[in-house]
N, C-alpha and C positions, 0 to 999 in steps of 0.2 A: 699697374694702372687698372683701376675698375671704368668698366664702361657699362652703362646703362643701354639698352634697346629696347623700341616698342614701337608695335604698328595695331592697324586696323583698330582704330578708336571710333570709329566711324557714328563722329557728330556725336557721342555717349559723354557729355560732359561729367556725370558725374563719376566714370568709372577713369578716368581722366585725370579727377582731383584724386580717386584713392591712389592711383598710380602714383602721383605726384607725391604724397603723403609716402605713400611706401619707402622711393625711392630718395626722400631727405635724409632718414636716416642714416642708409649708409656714406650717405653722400658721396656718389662715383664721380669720377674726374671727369667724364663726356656725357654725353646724354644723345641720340640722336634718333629720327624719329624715320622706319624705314616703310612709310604712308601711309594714308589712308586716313585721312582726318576727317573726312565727309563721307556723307550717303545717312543714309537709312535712321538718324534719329534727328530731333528736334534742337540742337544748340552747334547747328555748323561752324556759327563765327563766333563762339562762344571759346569753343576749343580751337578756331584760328587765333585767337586773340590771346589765349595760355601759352601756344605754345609759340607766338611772337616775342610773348612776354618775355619769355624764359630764351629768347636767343637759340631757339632749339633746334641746329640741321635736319633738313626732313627733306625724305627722296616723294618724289611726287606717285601716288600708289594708285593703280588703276583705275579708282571713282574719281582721285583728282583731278588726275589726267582728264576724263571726261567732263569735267565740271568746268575745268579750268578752261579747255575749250567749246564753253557752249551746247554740251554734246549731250544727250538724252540717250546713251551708250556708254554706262558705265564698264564695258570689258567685261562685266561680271558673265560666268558659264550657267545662264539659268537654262534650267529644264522643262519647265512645262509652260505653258501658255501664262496657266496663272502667276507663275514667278515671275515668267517677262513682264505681266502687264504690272503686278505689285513694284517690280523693277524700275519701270518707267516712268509708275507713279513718284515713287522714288526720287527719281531724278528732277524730274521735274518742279517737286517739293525743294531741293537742293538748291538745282540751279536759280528758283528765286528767293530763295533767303539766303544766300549769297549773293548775291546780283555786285551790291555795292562792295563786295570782299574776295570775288574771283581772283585779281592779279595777287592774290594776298595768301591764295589756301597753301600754298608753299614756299613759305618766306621767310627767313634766310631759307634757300635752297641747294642741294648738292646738283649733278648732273643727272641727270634724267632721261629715261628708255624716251623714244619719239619717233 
């Protein structure tokens, strides 16, 4: 049995689709997706919406978790002032261009740290 794995896509729609691309080829029997579908780039419900498409299990990953509830705390271990504040910019970026796709950023979902 081939199984496919992959995380930390975070909102990169296009590295997303080569992934996609990649892994048609060999075409593996599961696919599942071990978080991190949001944060830090510009097509959060872009890649919600692929990887709905595709039926894709996914454990809900650190930034989720934060987004999915409302949280301007994505768990991330930033270091200096400026990471926190680029961080929070971050988030905040996030949690409104998901707004209408929060209950959605892990959907089909496995069980989940909480």
């Amino acid at each position: 049995m081939k199984i496919a794995l992959f995380s930390d896509i975070h909102a990169n729609l296009p590295a997303l689709e080569a992934f996609f691309a990649d892994i048609d080829k060999p075409k593996p029997d599961a696919v599942y997706c071990l978080g991190d579908l949001v944060g830090y780039n510009i097509w959060p419900n872009e890649v919600i919406d692929e990887i709905r498409k595709r039926g894709i299990p996914t454990i809900a990953g650190n930034y989720d978790f934060g987004i999915g509830r409302h949280s301007d705390d994505c768990g991330c271990a930033y270091k200096t002032d400026e990471e926190k504040a680029l961080g929070k910019m971050s988030s905040a970026y996030t949690n409104e261009a998901v707004k209408m796709n929060k209950e959605l950023i892990c959907v089909p979902c496995l069980p989940t740290y909480g």
